[in-house]
matplotlib code that plots the C-alpha trace (Angstrom):
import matplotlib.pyplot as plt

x = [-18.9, -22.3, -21.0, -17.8, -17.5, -17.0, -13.7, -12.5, -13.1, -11.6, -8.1, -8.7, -8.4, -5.4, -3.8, -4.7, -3.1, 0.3, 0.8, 0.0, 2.9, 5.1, 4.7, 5.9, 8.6, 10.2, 9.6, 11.1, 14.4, 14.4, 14.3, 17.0, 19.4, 18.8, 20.0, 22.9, 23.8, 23.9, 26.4, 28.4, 28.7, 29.0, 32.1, 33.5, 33.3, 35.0, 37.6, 38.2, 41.5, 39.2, 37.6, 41.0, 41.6, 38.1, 39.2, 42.0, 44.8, 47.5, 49.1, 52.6, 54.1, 57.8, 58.1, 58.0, 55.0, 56.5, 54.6, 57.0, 56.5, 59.9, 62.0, 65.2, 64.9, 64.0, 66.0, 65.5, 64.3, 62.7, 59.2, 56.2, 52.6, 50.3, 46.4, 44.1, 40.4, 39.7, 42.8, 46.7, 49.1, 52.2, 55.0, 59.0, 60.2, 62.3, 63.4, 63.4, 63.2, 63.7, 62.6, 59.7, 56.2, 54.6, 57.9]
y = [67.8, 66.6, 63.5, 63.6, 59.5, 60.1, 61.4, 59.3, 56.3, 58.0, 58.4, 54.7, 53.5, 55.7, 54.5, 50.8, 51.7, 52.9, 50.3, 47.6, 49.3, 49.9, 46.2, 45.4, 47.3, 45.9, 42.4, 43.0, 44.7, 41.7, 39.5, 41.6, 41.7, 37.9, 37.3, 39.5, 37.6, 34.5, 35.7, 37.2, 34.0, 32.1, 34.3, 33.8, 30.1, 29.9, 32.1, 29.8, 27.5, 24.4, 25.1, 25.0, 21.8, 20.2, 20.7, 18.5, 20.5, 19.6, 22.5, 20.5, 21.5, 21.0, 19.9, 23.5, 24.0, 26.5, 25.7, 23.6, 26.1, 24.1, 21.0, 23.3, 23.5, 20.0, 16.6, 13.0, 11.1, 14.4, 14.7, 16.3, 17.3, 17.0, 18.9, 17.5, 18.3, 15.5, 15.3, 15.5, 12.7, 12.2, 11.2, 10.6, 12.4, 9.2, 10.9, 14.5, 15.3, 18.9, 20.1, 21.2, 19.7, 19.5, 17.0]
z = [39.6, 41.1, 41.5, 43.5, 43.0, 39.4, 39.8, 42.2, 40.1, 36.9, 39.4, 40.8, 37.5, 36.4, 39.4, 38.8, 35.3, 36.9, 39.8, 36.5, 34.4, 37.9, 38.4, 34.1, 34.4, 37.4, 36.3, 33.1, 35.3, 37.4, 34.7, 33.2, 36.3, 36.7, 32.9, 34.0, 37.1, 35.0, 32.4, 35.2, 36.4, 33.7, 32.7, 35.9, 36.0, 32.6, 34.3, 36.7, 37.5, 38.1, 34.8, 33.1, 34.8, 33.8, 30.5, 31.0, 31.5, 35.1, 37.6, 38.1, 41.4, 43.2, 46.5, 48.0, 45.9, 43.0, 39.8, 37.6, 34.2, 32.5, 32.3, 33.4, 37.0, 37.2, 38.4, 37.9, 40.9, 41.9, 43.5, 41.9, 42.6, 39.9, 40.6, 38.3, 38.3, 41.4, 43.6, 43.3, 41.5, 43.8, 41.1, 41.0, 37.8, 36.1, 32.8, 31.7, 27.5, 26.2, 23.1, 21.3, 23.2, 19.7, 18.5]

ax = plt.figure().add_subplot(projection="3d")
ax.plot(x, y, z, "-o")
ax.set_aspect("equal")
plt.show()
């Protein structure tokens, strides 16, 4: 108590302590929410229909644009859209096969 400067350095430490451990625990929660963010977007990439087609998968489309998901509705000498992962394939269907795709 004769010393008032005593004290104040004991709290000036303590605090020195707490803004050190304040500043820890929000790195390690940024670091955290950054990890987060990139598995959010990592999911949402694989979810996506570019993704799909980077894999090398199609999206065949009729002329009005329906997504061709069968041989039934379609004709010969019909026109198709085919998306593929860099731009669209403008065909004439010439022959149609049914039957199992794994034949």
């Amino acid at each position: 108590m004769r010393d008032p400067r005593t004290i104040l350095d004991v709290r000036s430490d303590e605090v020195a302590e707490l803004r050190e451990r304040a500043r820890r625990h929000l790195s390690h929660r940024l670091d955290r929410a950054a990890d987060d963010i990139g598995h959010q977007r990592a999911r949402a990439q694989s979810l996506s229909p570019l993704a799909t087609l980077q894999r090398g998968y199609a999206v065949v489309q009729d002329a009005e644009g329906h997504v061709v998901t069968s041989v039934g509705p379609i004709a010969a000498k019909q026109q198709l859209s085919i998306r593929v992962v860099d731009g669209r394939i403008n065909t004439t269907v010439s022959n149609i096969e049914e039957g199992d795709p794994d034949e």
